[in-house]
C-alpha positions in Angstrom: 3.4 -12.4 -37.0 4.6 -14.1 -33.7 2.2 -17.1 -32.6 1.5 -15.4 -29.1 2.1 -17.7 -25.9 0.3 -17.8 -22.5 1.1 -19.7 -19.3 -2.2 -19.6 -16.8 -0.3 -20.9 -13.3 -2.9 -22.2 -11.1 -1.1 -22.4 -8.0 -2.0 -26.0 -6.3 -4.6 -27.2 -8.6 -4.8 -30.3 -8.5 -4.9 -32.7 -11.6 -7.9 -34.2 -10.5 -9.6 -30.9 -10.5 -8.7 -30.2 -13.8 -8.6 -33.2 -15.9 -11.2 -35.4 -14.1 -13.1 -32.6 -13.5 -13.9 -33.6 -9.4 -16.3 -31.3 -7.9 -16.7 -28.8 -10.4 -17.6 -27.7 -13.8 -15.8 -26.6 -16.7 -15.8 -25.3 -19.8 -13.3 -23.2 -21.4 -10.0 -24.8 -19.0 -12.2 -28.6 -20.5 -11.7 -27.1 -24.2 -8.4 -25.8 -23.8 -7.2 -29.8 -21.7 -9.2 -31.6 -23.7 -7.3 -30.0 -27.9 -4.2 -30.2 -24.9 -1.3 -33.0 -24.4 -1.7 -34.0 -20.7 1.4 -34.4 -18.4 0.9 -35.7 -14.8 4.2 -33.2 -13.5 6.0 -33.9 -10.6 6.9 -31.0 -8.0 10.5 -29.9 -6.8 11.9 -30.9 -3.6 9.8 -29.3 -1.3 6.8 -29.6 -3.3 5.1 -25.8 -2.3 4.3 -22.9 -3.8 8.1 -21.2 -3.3 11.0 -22.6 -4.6 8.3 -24.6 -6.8 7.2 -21.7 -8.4 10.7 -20.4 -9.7 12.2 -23.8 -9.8 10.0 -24.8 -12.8 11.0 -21.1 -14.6 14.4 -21.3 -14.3 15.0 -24.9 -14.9 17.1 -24.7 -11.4 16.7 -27.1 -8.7 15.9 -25.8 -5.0 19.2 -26.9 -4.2 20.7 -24.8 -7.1 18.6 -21.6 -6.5 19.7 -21.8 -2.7 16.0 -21.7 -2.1 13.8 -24.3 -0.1 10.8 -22.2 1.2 9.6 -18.9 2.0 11.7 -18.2 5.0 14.8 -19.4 5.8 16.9 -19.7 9.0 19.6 -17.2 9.5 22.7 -19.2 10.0 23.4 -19.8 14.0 19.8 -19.3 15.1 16.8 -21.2 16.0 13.9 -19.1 15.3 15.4 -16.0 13.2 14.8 -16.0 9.6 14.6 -14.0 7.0 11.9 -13.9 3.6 12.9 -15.1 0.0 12.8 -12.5 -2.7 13.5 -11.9 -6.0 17.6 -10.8 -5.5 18.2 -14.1 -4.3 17.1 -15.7 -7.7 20.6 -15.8 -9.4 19.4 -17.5 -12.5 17.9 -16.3 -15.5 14.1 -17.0 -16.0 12.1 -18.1 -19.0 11.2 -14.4 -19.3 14.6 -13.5 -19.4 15.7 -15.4 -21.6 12.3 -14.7 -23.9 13.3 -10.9 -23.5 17.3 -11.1 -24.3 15.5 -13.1 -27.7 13.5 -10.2 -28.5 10.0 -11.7 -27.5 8.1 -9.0 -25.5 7.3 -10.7 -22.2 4.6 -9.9 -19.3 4.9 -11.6 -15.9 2.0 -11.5 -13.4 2.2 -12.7 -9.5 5.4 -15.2 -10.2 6.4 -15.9 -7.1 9.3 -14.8 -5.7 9.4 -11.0 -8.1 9.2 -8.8 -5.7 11.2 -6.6 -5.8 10.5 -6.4 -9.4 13.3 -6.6 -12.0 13.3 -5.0 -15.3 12.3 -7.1 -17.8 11.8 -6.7 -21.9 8.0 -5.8 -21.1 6.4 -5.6 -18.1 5.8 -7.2 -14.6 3.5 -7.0 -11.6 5.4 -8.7 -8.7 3.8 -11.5 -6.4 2.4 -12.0 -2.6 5.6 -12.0 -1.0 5.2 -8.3 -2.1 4.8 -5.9 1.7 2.4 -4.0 0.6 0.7 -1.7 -2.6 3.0 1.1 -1.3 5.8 -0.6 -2.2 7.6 -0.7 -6.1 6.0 -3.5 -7.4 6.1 -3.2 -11.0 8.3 -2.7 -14.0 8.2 -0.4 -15.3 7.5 1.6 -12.5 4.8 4.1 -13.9 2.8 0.6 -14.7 2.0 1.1 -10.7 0.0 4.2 -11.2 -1.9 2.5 -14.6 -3.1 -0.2 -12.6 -4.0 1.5 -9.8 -5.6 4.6 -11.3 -8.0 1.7 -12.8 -8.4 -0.7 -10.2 -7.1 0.6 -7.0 -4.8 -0.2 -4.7 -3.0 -3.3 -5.6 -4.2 -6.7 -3.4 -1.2 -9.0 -3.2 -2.5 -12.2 -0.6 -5.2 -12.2 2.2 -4.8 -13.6 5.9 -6.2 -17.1 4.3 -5.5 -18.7 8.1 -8.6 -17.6 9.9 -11.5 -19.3 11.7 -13.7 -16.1 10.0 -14.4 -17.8 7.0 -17.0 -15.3 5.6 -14.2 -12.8 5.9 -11.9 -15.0 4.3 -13.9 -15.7 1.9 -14.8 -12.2 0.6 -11.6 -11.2 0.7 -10.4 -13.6 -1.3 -12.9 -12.9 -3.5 -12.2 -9.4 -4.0 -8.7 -10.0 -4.5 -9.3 -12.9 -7.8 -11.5 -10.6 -8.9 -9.1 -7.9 -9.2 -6.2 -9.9 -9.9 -8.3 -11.1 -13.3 -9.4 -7.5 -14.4 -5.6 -6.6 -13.9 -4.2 -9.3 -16.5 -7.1 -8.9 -18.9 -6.6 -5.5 -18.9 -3.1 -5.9 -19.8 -3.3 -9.0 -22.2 -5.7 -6.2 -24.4 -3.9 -3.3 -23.9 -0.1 -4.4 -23.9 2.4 -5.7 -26.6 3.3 -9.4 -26.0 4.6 -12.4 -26.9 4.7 -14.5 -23.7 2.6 -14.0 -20.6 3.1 -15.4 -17.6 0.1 -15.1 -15.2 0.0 -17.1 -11.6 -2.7 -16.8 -9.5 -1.9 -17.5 -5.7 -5.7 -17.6 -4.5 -6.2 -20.9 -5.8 -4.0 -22.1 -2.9 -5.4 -19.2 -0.4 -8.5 -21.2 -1.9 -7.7 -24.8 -1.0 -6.0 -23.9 2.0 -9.3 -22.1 4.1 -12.0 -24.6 2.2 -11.2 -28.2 1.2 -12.2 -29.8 3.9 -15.6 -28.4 3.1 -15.6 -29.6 -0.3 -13.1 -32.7 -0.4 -15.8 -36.0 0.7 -12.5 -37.5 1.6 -10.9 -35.4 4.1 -11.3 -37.0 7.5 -12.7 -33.9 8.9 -15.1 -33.4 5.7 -18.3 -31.1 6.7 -21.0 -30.5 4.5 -21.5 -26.9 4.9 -24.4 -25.0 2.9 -22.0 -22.0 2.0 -19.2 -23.2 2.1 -19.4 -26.6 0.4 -19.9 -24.6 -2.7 -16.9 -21.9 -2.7 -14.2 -24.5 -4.2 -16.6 -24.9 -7.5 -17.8 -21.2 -7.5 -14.5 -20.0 -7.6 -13.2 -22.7 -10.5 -15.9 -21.2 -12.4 -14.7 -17.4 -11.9 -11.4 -18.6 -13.2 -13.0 -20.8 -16.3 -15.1 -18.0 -17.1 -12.6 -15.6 -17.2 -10.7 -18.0 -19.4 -13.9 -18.2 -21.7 -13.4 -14.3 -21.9 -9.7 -14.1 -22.6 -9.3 -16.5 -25.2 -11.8 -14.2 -27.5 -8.6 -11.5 -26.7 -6.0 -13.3 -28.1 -5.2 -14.3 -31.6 -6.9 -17.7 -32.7 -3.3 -19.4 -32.8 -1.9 -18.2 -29.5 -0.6 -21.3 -27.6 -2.3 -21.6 -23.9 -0.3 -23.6 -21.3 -2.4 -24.8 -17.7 0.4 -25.5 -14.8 0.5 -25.9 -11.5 3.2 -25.9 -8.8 1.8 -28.4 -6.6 -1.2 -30.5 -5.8 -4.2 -30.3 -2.8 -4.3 -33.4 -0.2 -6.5 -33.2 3.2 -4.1 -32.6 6.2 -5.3 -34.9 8.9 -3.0 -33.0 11.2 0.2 -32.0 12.9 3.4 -34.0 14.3 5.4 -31.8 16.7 8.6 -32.3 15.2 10.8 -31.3 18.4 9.1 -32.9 21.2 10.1 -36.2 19.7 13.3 -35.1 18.8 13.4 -34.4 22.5 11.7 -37.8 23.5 14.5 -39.2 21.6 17.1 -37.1 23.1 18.5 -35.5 20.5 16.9 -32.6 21.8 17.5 -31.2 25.4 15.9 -28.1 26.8 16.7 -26.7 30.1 13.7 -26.7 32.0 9.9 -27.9 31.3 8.4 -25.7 28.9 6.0 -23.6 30.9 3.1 -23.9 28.3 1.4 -25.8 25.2 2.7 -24.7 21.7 5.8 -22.6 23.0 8.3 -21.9 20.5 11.3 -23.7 20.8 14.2 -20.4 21.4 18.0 -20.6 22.2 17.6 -19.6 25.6 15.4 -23.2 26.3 17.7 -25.2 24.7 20.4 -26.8 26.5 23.1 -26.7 24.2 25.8 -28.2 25.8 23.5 -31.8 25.0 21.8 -30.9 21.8 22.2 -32.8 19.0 19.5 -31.7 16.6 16.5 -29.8 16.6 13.7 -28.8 13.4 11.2 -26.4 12.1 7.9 -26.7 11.5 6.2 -26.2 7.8 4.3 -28.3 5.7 7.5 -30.3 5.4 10.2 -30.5 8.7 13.5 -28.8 8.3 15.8 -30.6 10.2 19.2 -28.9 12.0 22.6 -30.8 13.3 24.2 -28.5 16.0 27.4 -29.7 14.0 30.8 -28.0 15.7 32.0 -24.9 13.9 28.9 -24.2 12.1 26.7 -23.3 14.9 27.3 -20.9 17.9 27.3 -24.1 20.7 28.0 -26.9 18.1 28.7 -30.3 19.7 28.4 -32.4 16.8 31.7 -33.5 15.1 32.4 -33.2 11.7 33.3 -37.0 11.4 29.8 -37.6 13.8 28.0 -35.9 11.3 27.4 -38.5 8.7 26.2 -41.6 11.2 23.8 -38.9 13.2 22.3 -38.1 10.0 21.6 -41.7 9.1 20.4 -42.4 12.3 18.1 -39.8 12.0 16.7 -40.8 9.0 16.4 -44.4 10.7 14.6 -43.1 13.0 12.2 -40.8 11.2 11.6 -43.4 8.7 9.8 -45.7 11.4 7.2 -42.9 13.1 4.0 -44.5 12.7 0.4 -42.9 13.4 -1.3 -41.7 16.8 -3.0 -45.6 16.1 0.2 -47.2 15.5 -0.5 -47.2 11.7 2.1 -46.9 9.5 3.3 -43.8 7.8 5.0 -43.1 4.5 7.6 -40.8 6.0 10.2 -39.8 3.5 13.6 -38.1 4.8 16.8 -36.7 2.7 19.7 -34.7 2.9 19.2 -31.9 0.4 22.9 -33.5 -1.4 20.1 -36.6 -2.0 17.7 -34.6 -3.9 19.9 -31.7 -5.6 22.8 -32.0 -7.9 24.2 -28.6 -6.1 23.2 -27.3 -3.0 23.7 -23.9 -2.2 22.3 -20.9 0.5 21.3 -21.9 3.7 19.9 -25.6 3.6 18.6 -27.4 6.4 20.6 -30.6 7.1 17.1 -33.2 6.3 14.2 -32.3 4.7 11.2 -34.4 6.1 7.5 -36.0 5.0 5.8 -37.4 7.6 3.3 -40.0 6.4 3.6 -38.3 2.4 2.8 -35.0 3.3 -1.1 -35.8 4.9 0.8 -34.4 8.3 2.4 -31.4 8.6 5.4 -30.2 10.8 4.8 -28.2 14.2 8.0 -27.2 16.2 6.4 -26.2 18.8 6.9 -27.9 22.4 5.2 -28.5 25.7 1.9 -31.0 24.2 0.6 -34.2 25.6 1.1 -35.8 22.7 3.2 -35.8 19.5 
């Protein structure tokens, strides 16, 4: 008999969460680390939760997979974009390659899978999913299983809310299901590989660590909501606890995760300092705080560059022949890019501090580079500050 495999994706645990333990208690994710090798993994190029995700299951870079985040610009625009899913994956996954093998594979909340693929086995696809009245399984009829038993399907939540309580519950609800789902199918399905990721953790992280992280510089002790982050570890652990008596004694249990948790201590408005700098030139005054930056501001006649915002800047070259108003030279391109860098390199801190800012072209960091890249990638001060591109603040 096949020694069974399963792969628990924790999407942004952190290692010091689960191998020092910080702020919580475990048990049965302690007993299956502690009878583990431990490996300190380094995250893709950006470090988040899509391409990461895909990146690690394919063995293909961003740069390969043509994939750097969950939306992407549409070539010749500033704000248009469109979402990642599964058709633009062009490369085989573990579970494909398991499949075309013979190993019966099940793939749970793998981002991107929607729209799901067929597969040698079975597949629930992930949060980039619209909606439960979509296809989101393989084979289809799985659909009306899991919902006949659980109800209708409960891809993400709206994580970026100041109603924490409803946050809270309905990320909640959602684990909850999401864990019934997969124990339901690791007892009544025939596999040899499962692949289970659970995006709450990060919906997790996102709406409470500065409640339970001592370090964050906006830490507040909060008598509900200091204790979600540990609560919610030990729905997961217990779970585990529970599984483990489903599988066979000998079946191999691998803990990943995509990415880590930090404290953001805030956000640096990407293109009003490209516009201080004058590599960005609008039109007329922006007539409000936090506008979006659109074509019909910018003045492209004198633009040089302009970014979007994320977790990590995307940086754009109005190079000549690529965009619609180009100005940039193909033999200005190289030096401007530089430059750029130069410059981003050296912003410090609203204090003057420094910051570790990191910039690259994506030919820096991938060995191909395909689909629609930005021209830099950006970390300002190692990810603790995110990217805004809006315009029209006081202050960067």
């Amino acid at each position: 008999m096949r020694r069974k495999l399963f792969v628990l994706g924790l999407d942004s645990a952190p290692p010091r969460i689960i191998y020092d333990e910080y702020g919580v208690e475990l048990k049965a994710l302690k007993e299956v680390v502690g009878g583990s090798a431990r490996y300190l993994m380094r995250s893709c190029h950006p470090p988040i939760t899509i391409p990461a995700w895909i990146s690690m299951f394919t063995g293909k870079t961003p740069g390969e997979l043509g994939i750097y985040g969950f939306r992407h610009r549409k070539p010749g625009d500033v704000r248009e974009s469109y979402i990642v899913n599964s058709s633009y994956v062009k490369f085989r996954a573990i579970w494909d390659e398991a499949g075309r093998a013979g190993l019966r594979v099940g793939v749970v909340g793998v981002p991107p899978t929607y729209p799901p693929r067929p597969v040698h086995g079975f597949l629930i696809s992930d949060f980039t999913t619209p909606g439960p009245d979509k296809a989101y399984t393989f084979p289809p009829w799985l659909k009306r299983e899991v919902e006949s038993k659980f109800g209708p399907y409960i891809f993400d939540i709206l994580y970026r809310s100041h109603e924490k309580g409803k946050v809270l519950k309905e990320l909640m609800e959602m684990t909850k299901q999401h864990l019934e789902v997969v124990k339901h199918l690791i007892k009544s399905k025939d596999w040899d590989l499962m692949i289970y990721v659970e995006v709450g953790l990060d919906r997790l992280h996102h709406a409470f660590w500065r409640y339970f992280d001592k370090e964050h510089p906006r830490y507040e002790e909060h008598s509900e909501y200091s204790r979600v982050i540990p609560e919610y570890y030990k729905l997961i652990d217990d779970w585990l606890s529970e599984v483990r008596e489903l599988m066979p004694r000998d079946t191999a249990i691998v803990v990943v995760s995509d990415h880590g948790t930090k404290a953001m201590k805030g956000a640096f408005v990407i293109n009003q300092w490209l516009e201080e700098k004058g590599y960005l030139k609008l039109k007329e005054k922006p007539k409000r705080q936090g506008q979006d930056l659109s074509s019909d501001v910018v003045d492209w006649s004198r633009t040089l560059a302009w970014g979007w915002g994320g977790y990590y800047a995307r940086v754009f070259i109005n190079l000549e022949g690529r965009e619609p108003q180009g100005i940039v030279k193909r033999d200005e391109y190289e030096s401007l890019v530089e430059q750029l860098k130069r410059d981003f390199k050296g912003i410090r801190g609203p204090q003057g501090e420094k910051w570790d800012n990191k910039a690259f072209t994506p030919y820096e960091l991938y060995p191909t580079v395909n689909g629609d890249a930005p021209d830099l990638i950006v970390y300002f001060d190692d990810l603790s500050w995110r990217s805004a591109g809006t315009i029209g603040w006081d202050t960067l």
